[in-house]
Every structure is written in structure tokens, then in C-alpha cells.
N, CA, C and O atoms as CSV, one atom per row, in Angstrom:
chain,resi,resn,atom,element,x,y,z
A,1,UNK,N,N,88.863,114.071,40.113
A,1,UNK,CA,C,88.183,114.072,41.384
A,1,UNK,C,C,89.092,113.483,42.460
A,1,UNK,O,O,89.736,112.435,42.410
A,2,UNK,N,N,88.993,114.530,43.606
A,2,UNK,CA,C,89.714,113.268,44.474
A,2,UNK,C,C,89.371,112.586,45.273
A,2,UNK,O,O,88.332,113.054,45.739
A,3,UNK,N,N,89.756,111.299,45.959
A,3,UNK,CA,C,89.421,110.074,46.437
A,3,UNK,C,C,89.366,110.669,47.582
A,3,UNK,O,O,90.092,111.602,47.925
A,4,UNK,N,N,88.122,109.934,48.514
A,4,UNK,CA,C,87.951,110.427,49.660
A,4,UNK,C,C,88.707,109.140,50.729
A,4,UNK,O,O,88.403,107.962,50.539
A,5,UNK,N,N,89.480,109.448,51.592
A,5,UNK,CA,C,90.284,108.666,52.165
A,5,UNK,C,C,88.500,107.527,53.298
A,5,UNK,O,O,87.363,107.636,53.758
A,6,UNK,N,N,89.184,106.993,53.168
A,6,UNK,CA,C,87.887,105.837,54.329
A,6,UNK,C,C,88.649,105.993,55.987
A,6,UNK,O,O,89.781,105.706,56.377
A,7,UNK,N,N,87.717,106.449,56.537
A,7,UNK,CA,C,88.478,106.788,57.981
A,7,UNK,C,C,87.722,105.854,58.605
A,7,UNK,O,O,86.499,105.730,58.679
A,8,UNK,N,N,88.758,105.115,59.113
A,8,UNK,CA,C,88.429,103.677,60.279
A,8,UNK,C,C,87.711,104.248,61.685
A,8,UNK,O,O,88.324,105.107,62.319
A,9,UNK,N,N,86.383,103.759,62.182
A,9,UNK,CA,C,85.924,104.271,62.813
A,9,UNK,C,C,86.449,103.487,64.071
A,9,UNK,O,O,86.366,102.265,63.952
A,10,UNK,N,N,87.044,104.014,65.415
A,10,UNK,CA,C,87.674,104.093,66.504
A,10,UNK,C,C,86.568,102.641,66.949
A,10,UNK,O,O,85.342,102.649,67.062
A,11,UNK,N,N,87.413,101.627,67.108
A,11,UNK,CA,C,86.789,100.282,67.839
A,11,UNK,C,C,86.041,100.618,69.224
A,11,UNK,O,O,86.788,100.883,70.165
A,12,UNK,N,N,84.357,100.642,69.510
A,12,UNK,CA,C,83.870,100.960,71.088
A,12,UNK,C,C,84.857,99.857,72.069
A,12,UNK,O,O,85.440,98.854,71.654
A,13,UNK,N,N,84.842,100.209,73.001
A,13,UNK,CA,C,85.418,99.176,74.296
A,13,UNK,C,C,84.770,98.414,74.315
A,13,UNK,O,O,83.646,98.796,73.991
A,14,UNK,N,N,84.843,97.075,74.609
A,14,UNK,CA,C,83.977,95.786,74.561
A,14,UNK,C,C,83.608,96.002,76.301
A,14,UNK,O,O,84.004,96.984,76.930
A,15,UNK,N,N,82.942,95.101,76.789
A,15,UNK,CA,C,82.180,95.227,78.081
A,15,UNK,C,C,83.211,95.242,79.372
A,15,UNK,O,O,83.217,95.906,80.409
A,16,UNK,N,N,84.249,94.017,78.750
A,16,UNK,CA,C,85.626,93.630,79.698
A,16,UNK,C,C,86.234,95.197,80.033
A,16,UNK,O,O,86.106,95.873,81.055
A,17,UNK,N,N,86.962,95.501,78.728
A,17,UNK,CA,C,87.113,96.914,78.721
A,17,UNK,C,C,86.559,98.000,79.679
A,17,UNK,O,O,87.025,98.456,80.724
A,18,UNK,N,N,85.586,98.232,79.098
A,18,UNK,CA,C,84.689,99.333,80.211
A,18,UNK,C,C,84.659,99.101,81.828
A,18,UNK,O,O,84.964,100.064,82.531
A,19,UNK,N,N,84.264,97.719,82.517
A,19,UNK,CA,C,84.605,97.508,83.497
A,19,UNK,C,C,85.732,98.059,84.183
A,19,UNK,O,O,85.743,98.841,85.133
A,20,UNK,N,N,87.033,97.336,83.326
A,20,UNK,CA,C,88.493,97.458,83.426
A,20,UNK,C,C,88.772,99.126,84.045
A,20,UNK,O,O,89.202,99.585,85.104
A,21,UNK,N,N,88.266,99.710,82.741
A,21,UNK,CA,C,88.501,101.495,83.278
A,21,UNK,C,C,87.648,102.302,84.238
A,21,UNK,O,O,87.819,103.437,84.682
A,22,UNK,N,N,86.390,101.143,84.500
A,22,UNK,CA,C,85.914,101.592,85.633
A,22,UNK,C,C,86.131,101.859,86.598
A,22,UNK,O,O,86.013,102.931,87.192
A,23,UNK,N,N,86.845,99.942,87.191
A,23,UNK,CA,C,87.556,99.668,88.024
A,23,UNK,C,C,89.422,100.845,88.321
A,23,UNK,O,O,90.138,101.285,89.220
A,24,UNK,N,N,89.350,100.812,87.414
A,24,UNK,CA,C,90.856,101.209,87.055
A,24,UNK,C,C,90.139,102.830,87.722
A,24,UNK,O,O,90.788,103.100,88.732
A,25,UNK,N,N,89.565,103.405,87.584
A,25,UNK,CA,C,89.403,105.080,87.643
A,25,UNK,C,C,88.968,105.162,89.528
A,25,UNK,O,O,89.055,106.236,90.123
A,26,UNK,N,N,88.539,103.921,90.211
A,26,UNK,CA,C,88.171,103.497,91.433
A,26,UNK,C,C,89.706,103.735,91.970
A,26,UNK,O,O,90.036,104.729,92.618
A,27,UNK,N,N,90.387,102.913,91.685
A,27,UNK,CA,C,91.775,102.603,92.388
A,27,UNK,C,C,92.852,103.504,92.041
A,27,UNK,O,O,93.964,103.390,92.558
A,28,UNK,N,N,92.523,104.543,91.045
A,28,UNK,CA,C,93.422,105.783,90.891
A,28,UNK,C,C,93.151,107.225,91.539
A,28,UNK,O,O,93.694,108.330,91.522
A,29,UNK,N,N,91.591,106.400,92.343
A,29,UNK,CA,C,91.709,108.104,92.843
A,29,UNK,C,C,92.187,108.224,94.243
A,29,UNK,O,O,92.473,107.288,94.989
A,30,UNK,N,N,92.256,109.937,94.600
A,30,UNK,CA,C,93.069,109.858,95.171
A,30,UNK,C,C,92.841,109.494,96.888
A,30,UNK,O,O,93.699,109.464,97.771
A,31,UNK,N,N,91.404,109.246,96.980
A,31,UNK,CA,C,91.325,108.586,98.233
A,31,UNK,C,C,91.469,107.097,98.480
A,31,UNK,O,O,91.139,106.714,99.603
A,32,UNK,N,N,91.774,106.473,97.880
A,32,UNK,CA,C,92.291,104.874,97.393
A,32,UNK,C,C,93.585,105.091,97.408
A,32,UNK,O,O,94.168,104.475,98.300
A,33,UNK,N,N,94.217,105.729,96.755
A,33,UNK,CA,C,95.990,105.979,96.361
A,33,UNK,C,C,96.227,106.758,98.056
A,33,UNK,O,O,97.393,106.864,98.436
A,34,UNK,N,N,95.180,107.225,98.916
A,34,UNK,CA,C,96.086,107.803,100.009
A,34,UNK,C,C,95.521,106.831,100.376
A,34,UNK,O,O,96.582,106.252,100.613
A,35,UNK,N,N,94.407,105.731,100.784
A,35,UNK,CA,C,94.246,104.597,101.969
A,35,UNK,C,C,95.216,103.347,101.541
A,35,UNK,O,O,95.606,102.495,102.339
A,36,UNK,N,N,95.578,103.387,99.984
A,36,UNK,CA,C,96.292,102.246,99.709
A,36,UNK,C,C,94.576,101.165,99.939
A,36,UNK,O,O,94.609,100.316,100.829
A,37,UNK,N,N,93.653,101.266,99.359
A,37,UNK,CA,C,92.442,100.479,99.687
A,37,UNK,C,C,91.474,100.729,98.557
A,37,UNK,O,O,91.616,101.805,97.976
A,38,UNK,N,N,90.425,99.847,98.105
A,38,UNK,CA,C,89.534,100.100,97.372
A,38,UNK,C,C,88.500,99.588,97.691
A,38,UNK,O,O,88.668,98.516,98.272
A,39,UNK,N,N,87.354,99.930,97.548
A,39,UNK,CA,C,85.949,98.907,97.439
A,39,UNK,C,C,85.220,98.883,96.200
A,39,UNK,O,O,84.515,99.883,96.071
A,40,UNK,N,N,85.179,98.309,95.531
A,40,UNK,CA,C,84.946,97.768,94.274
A,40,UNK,C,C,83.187,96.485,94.362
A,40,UNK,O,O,83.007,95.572,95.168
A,41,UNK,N,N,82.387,96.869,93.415
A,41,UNK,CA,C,81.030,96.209,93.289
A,41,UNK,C,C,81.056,96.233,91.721
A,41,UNK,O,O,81.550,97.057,90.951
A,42,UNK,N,N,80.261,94.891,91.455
A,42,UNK,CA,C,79.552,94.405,90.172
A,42,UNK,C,C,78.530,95.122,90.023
A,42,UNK,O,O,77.581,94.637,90.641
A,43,UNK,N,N,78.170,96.469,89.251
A,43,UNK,CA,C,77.208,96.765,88.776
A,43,UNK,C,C,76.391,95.445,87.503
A,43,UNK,O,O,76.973,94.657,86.758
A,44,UNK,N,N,74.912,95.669,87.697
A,44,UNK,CA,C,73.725,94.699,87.605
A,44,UNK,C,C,74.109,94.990,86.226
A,44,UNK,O,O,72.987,94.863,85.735
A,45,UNK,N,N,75.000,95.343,85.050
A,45,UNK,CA,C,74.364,95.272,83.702
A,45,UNK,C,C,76.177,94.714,83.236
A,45,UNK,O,O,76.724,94.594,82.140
A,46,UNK,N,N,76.624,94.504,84.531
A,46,UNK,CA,C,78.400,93.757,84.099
A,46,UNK,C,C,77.872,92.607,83.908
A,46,UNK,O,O,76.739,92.224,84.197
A,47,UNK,N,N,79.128,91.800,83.176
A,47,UNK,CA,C,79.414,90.417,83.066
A,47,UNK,C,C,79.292,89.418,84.564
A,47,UNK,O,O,79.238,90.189,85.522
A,48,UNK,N,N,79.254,88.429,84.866
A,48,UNK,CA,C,79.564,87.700,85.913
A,48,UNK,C,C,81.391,87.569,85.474
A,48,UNK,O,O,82.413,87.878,86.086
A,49,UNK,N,N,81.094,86.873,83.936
A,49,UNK,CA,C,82.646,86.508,83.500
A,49,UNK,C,C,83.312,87.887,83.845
A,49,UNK,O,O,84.119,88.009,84.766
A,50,UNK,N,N,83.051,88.553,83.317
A,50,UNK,CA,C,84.059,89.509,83.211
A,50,UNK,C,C,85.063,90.127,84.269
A,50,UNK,O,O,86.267,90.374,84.212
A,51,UNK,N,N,83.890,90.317,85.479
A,51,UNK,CA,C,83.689,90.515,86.682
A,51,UNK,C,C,84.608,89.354,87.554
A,51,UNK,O,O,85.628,89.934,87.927
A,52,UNK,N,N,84.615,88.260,87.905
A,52,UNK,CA,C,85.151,87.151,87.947
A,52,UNK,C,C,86.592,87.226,87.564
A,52,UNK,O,O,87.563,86.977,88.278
A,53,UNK,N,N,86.566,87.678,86.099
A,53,UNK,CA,C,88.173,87.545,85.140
A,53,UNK,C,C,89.327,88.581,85.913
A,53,UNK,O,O,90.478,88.376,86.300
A,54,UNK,N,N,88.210,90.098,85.944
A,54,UNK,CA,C,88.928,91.005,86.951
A,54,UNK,C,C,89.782,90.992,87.864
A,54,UNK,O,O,90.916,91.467,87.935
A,55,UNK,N,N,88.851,90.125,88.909
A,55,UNK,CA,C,89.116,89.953,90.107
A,55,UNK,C,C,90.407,88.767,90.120
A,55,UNK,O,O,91.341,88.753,90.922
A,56,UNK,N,N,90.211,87.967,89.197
A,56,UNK,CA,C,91.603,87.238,89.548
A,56,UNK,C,C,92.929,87.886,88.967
A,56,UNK,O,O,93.995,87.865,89.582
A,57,UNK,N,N,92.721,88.563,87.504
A,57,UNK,CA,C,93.921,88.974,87.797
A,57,UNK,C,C,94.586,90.208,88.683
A,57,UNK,O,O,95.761,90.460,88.951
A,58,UNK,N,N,93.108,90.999,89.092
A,58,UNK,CA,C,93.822,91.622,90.250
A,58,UNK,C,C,94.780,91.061,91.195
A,58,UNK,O,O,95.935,91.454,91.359
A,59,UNK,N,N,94.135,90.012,91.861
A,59,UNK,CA,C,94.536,88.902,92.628
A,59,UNK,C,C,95.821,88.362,92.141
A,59,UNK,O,O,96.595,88.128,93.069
A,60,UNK,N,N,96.256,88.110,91.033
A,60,UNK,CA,C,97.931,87.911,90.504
A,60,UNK,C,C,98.652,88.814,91.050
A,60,UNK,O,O,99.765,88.319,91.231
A,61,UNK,N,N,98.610,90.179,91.514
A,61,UNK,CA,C,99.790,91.095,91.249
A,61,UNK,C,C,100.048,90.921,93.028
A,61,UNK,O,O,99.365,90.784,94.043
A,62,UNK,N,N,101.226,91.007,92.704
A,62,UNK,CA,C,102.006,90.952,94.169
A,62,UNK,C,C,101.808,92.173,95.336
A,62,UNK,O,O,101.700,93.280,94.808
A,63,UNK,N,N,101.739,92.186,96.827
A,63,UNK,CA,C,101.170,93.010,97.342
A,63,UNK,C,C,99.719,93.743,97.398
A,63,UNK,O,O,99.498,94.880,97.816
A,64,UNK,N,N,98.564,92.586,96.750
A,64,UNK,CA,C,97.581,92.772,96.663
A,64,UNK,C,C,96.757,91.663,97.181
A,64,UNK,O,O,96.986,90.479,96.935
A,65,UNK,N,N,95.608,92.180,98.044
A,65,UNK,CA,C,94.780,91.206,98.817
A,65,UNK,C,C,93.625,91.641,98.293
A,65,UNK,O,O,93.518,92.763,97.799
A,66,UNK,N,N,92.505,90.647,98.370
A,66,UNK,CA,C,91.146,90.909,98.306
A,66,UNK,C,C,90.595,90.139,99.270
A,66,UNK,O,O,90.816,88.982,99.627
A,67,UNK,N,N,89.594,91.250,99.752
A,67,UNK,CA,C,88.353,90.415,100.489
A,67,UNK,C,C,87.144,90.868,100.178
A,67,UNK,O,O,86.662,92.001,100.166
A,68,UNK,N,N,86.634,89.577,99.874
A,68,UNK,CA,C,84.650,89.929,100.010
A,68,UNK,C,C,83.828,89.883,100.778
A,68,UNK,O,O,83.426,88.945,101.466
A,69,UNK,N,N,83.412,91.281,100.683
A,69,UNK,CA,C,82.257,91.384,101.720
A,69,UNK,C,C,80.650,90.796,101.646
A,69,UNK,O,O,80.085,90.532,100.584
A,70,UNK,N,N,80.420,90.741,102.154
A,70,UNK,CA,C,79.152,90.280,102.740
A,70,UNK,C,C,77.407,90.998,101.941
A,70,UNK,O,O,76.221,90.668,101.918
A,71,UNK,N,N,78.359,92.199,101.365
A,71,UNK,CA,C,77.293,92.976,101.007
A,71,UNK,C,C,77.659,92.680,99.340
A,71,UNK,O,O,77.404,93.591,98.553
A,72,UNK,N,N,78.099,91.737,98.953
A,72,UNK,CA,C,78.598,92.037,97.793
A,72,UNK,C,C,79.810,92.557,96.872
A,72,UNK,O,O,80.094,92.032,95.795
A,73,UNK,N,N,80.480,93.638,97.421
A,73,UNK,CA,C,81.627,94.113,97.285
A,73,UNK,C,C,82.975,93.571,97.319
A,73,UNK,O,O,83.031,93.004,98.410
A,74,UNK,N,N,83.964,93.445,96.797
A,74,UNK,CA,C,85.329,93.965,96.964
A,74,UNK,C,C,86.201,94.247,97.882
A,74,UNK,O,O,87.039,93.556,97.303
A,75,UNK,N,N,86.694,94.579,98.664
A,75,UNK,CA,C,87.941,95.436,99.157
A,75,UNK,C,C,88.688,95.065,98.707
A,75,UNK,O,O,88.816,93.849,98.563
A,76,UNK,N,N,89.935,96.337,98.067
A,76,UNK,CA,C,91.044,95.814,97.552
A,76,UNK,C,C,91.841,96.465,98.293
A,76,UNK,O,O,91.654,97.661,98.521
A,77,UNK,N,N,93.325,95.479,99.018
A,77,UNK,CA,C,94.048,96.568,99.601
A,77,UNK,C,C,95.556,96.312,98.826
A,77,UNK,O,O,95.590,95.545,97.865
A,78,UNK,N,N,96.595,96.887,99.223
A,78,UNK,CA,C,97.497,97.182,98.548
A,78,UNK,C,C,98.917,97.598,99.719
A,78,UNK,O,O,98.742,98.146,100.807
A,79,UNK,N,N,99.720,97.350,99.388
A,79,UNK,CA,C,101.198,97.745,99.712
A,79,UNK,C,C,102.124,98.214,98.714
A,79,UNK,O,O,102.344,97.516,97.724
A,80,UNK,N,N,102.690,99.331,98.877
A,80,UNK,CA,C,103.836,99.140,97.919
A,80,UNK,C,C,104.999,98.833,98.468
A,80,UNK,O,O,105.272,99.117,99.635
A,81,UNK,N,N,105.755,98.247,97.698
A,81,UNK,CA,C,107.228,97.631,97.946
A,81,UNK,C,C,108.337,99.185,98.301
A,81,UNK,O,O,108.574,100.184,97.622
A,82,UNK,N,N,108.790,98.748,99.658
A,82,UNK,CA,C,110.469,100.053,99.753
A,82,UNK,C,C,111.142,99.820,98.531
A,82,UNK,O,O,111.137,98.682,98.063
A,83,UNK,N,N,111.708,100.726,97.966
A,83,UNK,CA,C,112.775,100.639,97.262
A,83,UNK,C,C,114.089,100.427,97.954
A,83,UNK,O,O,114.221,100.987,99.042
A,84,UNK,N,N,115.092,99.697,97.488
A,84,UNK,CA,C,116.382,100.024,98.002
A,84,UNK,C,C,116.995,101.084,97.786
A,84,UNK,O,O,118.108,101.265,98.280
């Protein structure tokens, strides 16, 4: 008989995760990539942490500002660096 191999079932995204590619699918499109800008919100079933964790390391990367609005939201804006 032969052995049936055990197929590892694909790990779901944990909550951080999902956010992450949320956020991430916000700031890749292409009206963000032409304003160089984002507006970004905590949907009611995110983390606070997670949400929070985001936002700062957005906040690490160089040429990146955030401001919060009033309504809740985000803006993320962006520069890219000239090349030499």
C-alpha cells in the first residue's frame, strides 16, 4: 500500500498580517502611487495593538509623514529620494 504523504495545511494570516496587506494594497494603488499620499482607517473588527504597531513602523521609514485626522484616519504621505 502506499503511504499517503500528510500535506501541511498553508498557515491563515494572523490579524497583524491581514491588516498589513490591507494597508499594503491601499498604498500600492495606483491613485496613492500617483498622489505619493494615502488615507488609511482602523476598521471596527482590527486590533487597537495591531493598528498602533502599523502605524509606527510606517512612521520608521524615511521620507514618510503621518498625520491624523480628526475623523479618525491616517494620511500617509511620501517622497521618494532623486537618485544620483
Amino acid at each position: 500500500m502506499a503511504k499517503q504523504s500528510a500535506t501541511a495545511s498553508p498557515e491563515l494570516p494572523g490579524s497583524y498580517e491581514r491588516l498589513g496587506t490591507r494597508i499594503q494594497k491601499i498604498i500600492n494603488s495606483p491613485t496613492a502611487q500617483k498622489a505619493k499620499a494615502a488615507l488609511i482607517f482602523r476598521l471596527p473588527d482590527e486590533s487597537e495593538e495591531d493598528w498602533a504597531q502599523l502605524l509606527e513602523e510606517i512612521a520608521e521609514n524615511d521620507n514618510v509623514t503621518l498625520a491624523w485626522r480628526d475623523d479618525g484616519g491616517v494620511q500617509i504621505f511620501w517622497t521618494v529620494p532623486k537618485e544620483d
